[in-house]
N, C-alpha and C positions, 0 to 999 in steps of 0.2 A: 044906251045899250051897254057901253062898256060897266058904266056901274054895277047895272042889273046883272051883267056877266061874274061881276066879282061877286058879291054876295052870294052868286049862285057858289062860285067855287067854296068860298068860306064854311057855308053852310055844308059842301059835301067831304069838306076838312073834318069839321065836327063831328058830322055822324059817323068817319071813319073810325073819331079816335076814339070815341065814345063805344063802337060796336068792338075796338080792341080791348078797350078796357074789360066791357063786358065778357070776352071770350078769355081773357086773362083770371080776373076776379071772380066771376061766378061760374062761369063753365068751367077753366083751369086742368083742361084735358092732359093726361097721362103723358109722359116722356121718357127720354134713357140722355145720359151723359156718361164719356168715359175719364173718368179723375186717373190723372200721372203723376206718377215721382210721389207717390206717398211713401215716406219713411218708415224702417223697420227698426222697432226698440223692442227691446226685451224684459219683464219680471220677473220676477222670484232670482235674479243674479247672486243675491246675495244669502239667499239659501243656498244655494247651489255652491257656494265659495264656501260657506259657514258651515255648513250641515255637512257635506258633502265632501269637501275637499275638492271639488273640479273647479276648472272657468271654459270658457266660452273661446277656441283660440281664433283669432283673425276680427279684420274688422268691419263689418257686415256695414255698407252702407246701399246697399241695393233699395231698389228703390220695387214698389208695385204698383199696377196700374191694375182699375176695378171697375165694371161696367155696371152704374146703378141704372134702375126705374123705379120712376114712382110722379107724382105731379109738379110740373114746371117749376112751381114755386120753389119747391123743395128741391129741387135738383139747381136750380138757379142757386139757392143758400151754399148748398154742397160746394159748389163751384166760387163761391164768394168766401167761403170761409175755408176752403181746402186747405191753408195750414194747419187746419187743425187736425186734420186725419192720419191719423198713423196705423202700423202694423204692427199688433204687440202677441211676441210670443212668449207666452210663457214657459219658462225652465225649470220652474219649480222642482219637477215630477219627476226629472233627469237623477239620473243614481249611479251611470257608470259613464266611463272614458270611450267615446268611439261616437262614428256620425251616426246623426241625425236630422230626420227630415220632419219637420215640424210645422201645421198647423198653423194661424194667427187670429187672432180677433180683431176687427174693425172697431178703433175708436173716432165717435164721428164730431162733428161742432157742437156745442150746445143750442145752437140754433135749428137744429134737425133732432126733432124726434127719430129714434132707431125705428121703429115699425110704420115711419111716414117712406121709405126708399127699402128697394132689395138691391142686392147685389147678385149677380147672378154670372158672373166670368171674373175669377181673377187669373193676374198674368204676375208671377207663379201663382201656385196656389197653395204649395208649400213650400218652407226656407230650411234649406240646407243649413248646417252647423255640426263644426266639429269643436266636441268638448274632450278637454285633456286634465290631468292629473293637475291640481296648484303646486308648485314649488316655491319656496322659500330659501334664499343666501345668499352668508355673505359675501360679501362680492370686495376684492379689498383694491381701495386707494391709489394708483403710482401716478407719477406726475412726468411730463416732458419738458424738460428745461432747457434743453438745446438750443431755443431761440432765443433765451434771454442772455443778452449780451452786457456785462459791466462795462462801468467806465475802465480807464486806467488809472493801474493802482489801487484797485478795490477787487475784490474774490467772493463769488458766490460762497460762501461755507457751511450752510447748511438750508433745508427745507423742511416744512411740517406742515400737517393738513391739521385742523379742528376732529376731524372725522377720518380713522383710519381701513371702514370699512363701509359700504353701504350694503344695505337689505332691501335684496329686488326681490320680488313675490309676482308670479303668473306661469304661463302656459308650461310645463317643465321642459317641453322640445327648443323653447327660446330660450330659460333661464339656463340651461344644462350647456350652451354655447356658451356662455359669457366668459371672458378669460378676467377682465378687471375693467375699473371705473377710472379711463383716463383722463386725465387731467394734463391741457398742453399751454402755455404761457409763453408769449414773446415779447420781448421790451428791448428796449435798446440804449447805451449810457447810463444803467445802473449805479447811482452812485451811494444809494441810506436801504433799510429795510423797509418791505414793502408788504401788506399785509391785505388782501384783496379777496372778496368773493367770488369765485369762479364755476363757471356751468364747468359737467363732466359728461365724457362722452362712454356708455356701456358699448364694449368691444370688445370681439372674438381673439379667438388665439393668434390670427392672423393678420391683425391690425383692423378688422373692417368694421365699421358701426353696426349694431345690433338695432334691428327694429322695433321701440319702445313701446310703440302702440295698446300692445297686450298686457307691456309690465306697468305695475307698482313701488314705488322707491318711497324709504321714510327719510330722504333727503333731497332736497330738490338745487344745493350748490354747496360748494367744500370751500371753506374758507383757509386762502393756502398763504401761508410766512416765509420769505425769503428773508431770511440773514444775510447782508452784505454788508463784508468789513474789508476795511483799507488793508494791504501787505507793502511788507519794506521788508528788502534785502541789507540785512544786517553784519556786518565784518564780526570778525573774534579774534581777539589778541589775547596778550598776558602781560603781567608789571613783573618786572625786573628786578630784583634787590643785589646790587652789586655788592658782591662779596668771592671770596677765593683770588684773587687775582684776575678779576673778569668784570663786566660793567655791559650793561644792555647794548652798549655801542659795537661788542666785540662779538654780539652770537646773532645768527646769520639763524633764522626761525622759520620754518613753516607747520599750516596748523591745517589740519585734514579733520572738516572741512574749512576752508576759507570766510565760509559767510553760511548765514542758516536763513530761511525765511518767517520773519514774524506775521502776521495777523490779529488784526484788534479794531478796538476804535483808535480816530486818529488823533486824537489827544494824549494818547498814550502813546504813540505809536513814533509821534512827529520831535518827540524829546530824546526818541531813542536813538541816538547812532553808531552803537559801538556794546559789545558784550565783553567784559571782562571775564576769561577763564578763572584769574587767579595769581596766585604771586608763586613769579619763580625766584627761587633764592640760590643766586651765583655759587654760592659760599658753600653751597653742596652739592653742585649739577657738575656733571663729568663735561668734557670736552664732547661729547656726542651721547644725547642722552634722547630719550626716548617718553615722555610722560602724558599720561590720560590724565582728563578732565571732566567733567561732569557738567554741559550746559545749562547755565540756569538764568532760567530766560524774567523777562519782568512780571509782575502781575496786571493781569485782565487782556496779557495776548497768551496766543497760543505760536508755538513752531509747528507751521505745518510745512514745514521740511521731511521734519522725521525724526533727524537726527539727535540724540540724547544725550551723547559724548564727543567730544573731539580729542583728534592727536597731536602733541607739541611735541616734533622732533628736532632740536638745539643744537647746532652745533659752532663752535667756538669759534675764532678768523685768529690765526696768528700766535697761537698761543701751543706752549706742549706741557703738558706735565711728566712731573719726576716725584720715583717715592724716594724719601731720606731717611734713613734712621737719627733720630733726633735722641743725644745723648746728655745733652746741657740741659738737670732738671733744676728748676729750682722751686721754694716753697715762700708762700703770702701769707700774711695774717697767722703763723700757725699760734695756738693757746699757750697762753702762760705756763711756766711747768712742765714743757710736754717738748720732747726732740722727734723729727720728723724724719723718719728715714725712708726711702722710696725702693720699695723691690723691683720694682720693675726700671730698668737700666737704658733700654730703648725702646722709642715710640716711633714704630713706622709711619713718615705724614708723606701724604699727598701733596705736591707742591705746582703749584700754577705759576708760568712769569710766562714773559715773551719767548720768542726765539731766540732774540741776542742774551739773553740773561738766564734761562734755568739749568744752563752749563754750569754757570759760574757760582749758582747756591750752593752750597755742602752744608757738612751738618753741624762745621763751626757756628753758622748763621742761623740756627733754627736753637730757642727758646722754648720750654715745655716751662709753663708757670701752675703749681696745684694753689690754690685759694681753700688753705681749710679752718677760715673763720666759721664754718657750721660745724666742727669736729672739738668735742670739747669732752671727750674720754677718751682713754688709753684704748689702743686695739688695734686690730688691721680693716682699712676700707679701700675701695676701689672711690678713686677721687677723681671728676671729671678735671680735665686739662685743658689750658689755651696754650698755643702754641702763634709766638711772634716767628717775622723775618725779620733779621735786621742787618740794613742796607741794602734791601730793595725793595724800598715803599710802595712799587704797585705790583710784587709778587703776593700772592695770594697761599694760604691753605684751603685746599677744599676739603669738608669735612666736621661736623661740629659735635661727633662722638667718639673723642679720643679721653681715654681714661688711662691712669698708672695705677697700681696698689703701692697705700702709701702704710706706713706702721707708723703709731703715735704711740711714745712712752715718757712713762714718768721720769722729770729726772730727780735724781739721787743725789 
């Protein structure tokens, strides 16, 4: 019995599947299916950009839902192959800026013949779009460097992009916001140059990012250069040339400013410790004297101080000066043949000693010698002079343009 039982059911297995088959395959009666989330794409875009001057502003990802009939089969496929269906509107036809409520054509699978299914409800049934004016510009470059922090002892000194503008192109309500194409960068211990690709963000006048969606850029990252060189604080002095009665030991210096700041590489940088203004020469600086210089710094740094010139104001320790009239002339080398007579009677000198001593110089002590081994005709010349002290070897003249007019004649 039980056997018999089975068989029996097997056999009512069969004929069921079999009378499906049949009611699938050859009968294959009429149906309806509702397809969702079909996608909306658009044609003729690039007429519309090219011909036309518009675009399409926002970004339409709506979706449509469509209620076919037609037979099983076919709506079975529809439903097996539903990525493939979309909603495509064409823009072609568009010719001015303002909304529009547009139409769509069904594109189906290649699996489905179009005249095997209707459609007969869509949900919408037309798609809104708003088309605006294309704009075109440039849009320029700045960068935020704020977070980029150097080592010590090194100075950011300059930045540069590859690209100092970029070209945004779409809706003109979006591009017409755009204030510039920032660029922000943070690092931290900065110590060589650093030379990097970086994304930009398109933002308003008010710092906010701009929503890209709509736009086009013929740049898609700025490749930005930081320069970063070592700085040293460098001192400024001056050499001395003892002369007058005075000696580097005796003048009491300062130099405004004190120090300037260099910038370079540090090969250059690391040899440098010190700027020489220049040579001061005792032999002709007053007891309080007052002199500019002209910084001149090494090559391949720069002073990014500022400053161009310094001031050296000198002044002496212990020392006075006194003018003398110097009446003891005497004449060197003068030519063969020739008697040397001097018009001029006194030379008023400048005289530098200590305090205990330039009482005590007169003008017994002071020496006016002319040297006129280059004077080798009769005439009158103005003959440069040296002038001795003698008996106080570290009284000094300050001073090295003292002249007499001397007369040279034949003698008879």
């Amino acid at each position: 019995m039980k056997r018999s039982k089975l068989i029996t059911m097997a056999i009512s297995l069969l004929a069921a599947i079999c009378l499906w088959v049949y009611v699938v395959t050859v009968v294959n009666p009429d149906g309806d299916t509702i397809i969702s989330d079909i996608p909306v794409t658009f044609s003729g875009q690039e007429v519309l950009r090219e011909d036309q001057g518009l675009v399409i502003k926002g970004d339409y990802t709506d979706m449509v839902s469509v209620h076919f009939y037609g037979k099983n089969t076919d709506l079975k496929k529809l439903e097996q192959y539903k990525d493939e269906i979309s909603a495509v509107v064409d823009v072609s036809k568009v010719r001015s800026a303002k909304e529009y409520q547009l139409t769509y054509q069904l594109t189906l699978p290649n699996a489905v013949q179009a005249s095997a299914v209707q459609d007969t409800d869509r949900n919408p049934s037309v798609i809104t779009i708003q088309v605006e004016k294309l704009a075109r510009r440039e849009i320029e470059v700045r960068g935020d460097f704020t977070g980029v922090e150097v080592a010590e002892g090194y100075l950011l000194e300059s930045t540069s992009f590859d690209y100092d503008t970029v070209t945004v192109e779409g809706p003109e309500s979006i591009v017409s916001t755009i204030s510039c194409a920032q660029i922000v960068m943070s690092r931290t211990n900065v110590d060589k140059n650093i030379t990097e690709s970086v994304d930009y963000t398109l933002v308003d006048a008010d710092g906010n990012a701009v929503d890209t969606t709509d736009l086009t850029t013929d740049v898609d990252s700025i490749e930005v250069e930081l320069d970063v060189v070592k700085y040293k604080q460098v001192p400024l002095s001056v050499n001395f040339i003892d002369g007058g009665g005075a000696t580097g030991a005796d003048a009491d210096v300062d130099i405004d400013p004190k120090s300037i700041t260099l910038a370079g590489d540090a090969t250059v940088l690391d040899s440098v410790n010190m700027i020489v203004l220049g040579n001061v020469d005792l032999g002709a600086t007053d007891n309080n004297a007052v002199l500019s210089f002209d910084i001149k710094i090494p090559n391949d740094a720069k002073n990014v101080s500022g400053e161009e010139t310094a001031t050296v104001t000198i002044k002496i320790k212990n020392k006075r000066t006194k003018v003398i009239g110097a009446t003891n002339i005497a004449f060197i080398n003068a030519p063969d043949g020739f008697d040397a007579r001097s018009i001029t009677q006194l030379v008023q000198t400048t005289v530098r000693a200590s305090n205990t001593e330039i009482d005590r110089i007169a003008a017994n002590n002071l020496r006016v010698v002319a040297d006129l081994s280059e004077y080798t005709q009769a005439g009158t010349y103005q003959v440069p002079v040296t002038i001795y002290i003698d008996g106080y070897p570290d009284a000094g003249v300050i001073g090295d343009d003292y002249k007499i007019v001397v007369v040279l004649e034949a003698v008879k």
